[in-house]
C-alpha positions as CSV (number, residue, x, y, z in Angstrom):
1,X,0.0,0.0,0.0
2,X,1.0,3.1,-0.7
3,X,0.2,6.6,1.1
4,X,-3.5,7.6,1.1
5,X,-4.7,3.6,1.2
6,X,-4.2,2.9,-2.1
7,X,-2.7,0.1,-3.5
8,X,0.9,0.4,-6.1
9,X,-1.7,-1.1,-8.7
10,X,-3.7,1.3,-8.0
11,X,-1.4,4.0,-8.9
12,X,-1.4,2.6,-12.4
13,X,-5.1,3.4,-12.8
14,X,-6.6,6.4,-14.0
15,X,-8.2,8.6,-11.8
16,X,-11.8,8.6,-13.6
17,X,-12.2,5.1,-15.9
18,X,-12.3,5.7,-19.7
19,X,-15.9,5.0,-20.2
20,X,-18.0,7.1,-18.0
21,X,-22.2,7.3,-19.1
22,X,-25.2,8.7,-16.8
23,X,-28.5,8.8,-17.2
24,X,-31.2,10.2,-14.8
25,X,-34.1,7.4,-14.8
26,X,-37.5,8.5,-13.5
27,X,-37.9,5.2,-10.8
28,X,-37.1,5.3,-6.8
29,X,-33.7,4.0,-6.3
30,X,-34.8,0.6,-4.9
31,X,-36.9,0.0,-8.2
32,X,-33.7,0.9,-10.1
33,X,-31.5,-1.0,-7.9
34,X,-33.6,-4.0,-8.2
35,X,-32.6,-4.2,-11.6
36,X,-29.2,-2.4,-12.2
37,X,-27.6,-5.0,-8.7
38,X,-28.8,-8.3,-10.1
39,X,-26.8,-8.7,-12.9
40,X,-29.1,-11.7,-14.1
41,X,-31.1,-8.7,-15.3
42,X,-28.2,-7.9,-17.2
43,X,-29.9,-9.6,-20.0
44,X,-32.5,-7.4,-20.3
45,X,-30.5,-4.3,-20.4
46,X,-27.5,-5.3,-22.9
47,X,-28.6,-7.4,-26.5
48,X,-27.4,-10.5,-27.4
49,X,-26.2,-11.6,-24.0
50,X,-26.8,-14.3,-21.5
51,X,-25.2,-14.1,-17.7
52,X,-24.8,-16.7,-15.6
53,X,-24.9,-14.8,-12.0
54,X,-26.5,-15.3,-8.6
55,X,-30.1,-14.4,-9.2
56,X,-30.2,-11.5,-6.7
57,X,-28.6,-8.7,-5.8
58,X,-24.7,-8.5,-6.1
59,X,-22.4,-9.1,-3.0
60,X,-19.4,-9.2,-2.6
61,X,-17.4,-11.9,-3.4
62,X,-20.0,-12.8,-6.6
63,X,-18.3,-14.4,-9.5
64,X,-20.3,-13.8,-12.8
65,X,-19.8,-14.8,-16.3
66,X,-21.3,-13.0,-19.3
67,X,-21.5,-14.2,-22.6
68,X,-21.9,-11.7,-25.6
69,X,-22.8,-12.3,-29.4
70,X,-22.2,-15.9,-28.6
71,X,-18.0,-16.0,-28.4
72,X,-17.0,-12.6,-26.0
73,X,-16.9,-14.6,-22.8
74,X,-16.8,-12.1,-19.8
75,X,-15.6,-13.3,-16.5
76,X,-16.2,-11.2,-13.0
77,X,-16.1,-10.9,-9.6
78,X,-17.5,-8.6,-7.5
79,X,-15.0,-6.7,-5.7
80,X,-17.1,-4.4,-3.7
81,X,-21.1,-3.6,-3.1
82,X,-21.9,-0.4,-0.8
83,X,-25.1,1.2,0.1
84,X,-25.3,4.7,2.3
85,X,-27.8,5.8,4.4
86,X,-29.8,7.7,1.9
87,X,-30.3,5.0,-0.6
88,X,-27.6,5.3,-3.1
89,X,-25.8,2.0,-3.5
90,X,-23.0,1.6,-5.6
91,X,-21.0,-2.0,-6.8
92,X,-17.5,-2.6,-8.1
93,X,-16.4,-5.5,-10.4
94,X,-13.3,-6.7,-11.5
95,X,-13.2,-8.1,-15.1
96,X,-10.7,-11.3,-14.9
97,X,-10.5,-12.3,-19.0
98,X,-9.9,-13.8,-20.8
99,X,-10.6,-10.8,-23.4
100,X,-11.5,-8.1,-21.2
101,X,-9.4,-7.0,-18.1
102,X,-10.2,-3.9,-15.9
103,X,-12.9,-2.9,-13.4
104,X,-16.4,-1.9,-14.0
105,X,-19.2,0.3,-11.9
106,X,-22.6,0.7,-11.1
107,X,-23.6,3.3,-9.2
108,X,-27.8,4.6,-7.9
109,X,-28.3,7.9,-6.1
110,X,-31.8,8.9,-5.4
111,X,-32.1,12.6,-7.3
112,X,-35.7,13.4,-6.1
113,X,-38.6,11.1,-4.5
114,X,-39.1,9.1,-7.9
115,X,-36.4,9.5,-10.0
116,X,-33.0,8.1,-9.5
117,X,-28.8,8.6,-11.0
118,X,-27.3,5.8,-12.5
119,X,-23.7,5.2,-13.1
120,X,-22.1,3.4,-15.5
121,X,-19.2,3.3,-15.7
122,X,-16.0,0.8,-17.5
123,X,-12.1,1.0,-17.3
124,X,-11.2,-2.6,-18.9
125,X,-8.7,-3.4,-21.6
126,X,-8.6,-5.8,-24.8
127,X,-6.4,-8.2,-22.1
128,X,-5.1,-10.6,-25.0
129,X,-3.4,-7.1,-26.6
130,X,-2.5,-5.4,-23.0
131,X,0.8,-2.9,-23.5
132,X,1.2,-3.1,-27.0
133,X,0.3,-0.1,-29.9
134,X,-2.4,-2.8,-31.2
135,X,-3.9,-3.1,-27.4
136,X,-4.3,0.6,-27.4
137,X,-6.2,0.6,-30.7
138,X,-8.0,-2.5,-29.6
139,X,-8.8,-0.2,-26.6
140,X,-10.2,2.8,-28.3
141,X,-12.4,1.0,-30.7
142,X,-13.4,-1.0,-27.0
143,X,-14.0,2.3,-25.6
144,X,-16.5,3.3,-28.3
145,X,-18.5,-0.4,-28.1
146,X,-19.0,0.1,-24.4
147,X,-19.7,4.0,-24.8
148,X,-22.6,2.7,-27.1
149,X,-23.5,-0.3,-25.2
150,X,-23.6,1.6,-21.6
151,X,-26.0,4.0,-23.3
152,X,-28.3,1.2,-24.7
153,X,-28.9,-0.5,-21.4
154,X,-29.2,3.0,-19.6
155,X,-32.1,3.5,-22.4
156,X,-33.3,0.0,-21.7
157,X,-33.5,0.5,-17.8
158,X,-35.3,3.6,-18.0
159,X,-38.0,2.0,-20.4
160,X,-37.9,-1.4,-18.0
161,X,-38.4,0.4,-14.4
């Protein structure tokens, strides 16, 4: 660990991740949550995609594996979950290959009595690639997939709740 808590690793991440989307949805935060922490209703929110995930809630120490388009295979754990006092709830996930490496979010704050802030948000690299000039292409096209696919979902979860 270095000063401040953080870990040497850490120090290699970016401060915000690359892929950053938010979308004010007009639900209560437990309506949204119910939906945005089970990542079995993942399925709803992102095409062509099946998850195999604890049907509930994340918690910590989850392990999750989503499978996109039929080949982009997805693995996860869930690093951190964390709820405050006024409702908003927030869950971390490390992305363990074997194409994508990196950390994801998912974030809900209550912005008013029925309408609720939701985070998305995805710092994960083409892992096969990782360091190389290729990787870094590899990355930015990633970046605009997930940009694209972050707002679908977001679109999707506001029509679903």
């Amino acid at each position: 660990m270095t000063g401040g808590g953080h870990s040497a690793e850490d120090a290699d991440r970016p401060a915000v991740p690359r892929v950053v989307r938010r979308r004010v949805v007009e639900a209560g935060v437990d309506d949204v949550w119910a939906l945005v922490g089970n990542l079995r209703e993942h399925e709803r929110l992102i095409p062509l995609t099946k998850i195999a995930a604890p049907d509930r809630t994340v918690r910590a120490g989850d392990r999750v594996v989503a499978v996109s388009a039929r080949f982009v295979v997805d693995r996860m754990s869930v690093l951190a979950v964390r709820e405050t006092q006024r409702g908003a709830r927030w869950a971390e996930l490390e992305k363990t290959g074997p194409l994508l490496a990196g950390r994801a979010h998912v974030a809900v704050r209550p912005c008013g009595p029925r309408s609720t802030l939701v985070v998305w948000a995805e710092d994960v690299t083409f892992a096969p690639l990782a360091g190389s000039v290729a990787g870094r292409l590899a990355d930015a096209v990633q970046d605009i997939v997930l940009t694209a696919m972050c707002d679908l979902a977001l679109a999707r979860l506001a029509r679903l709740v």
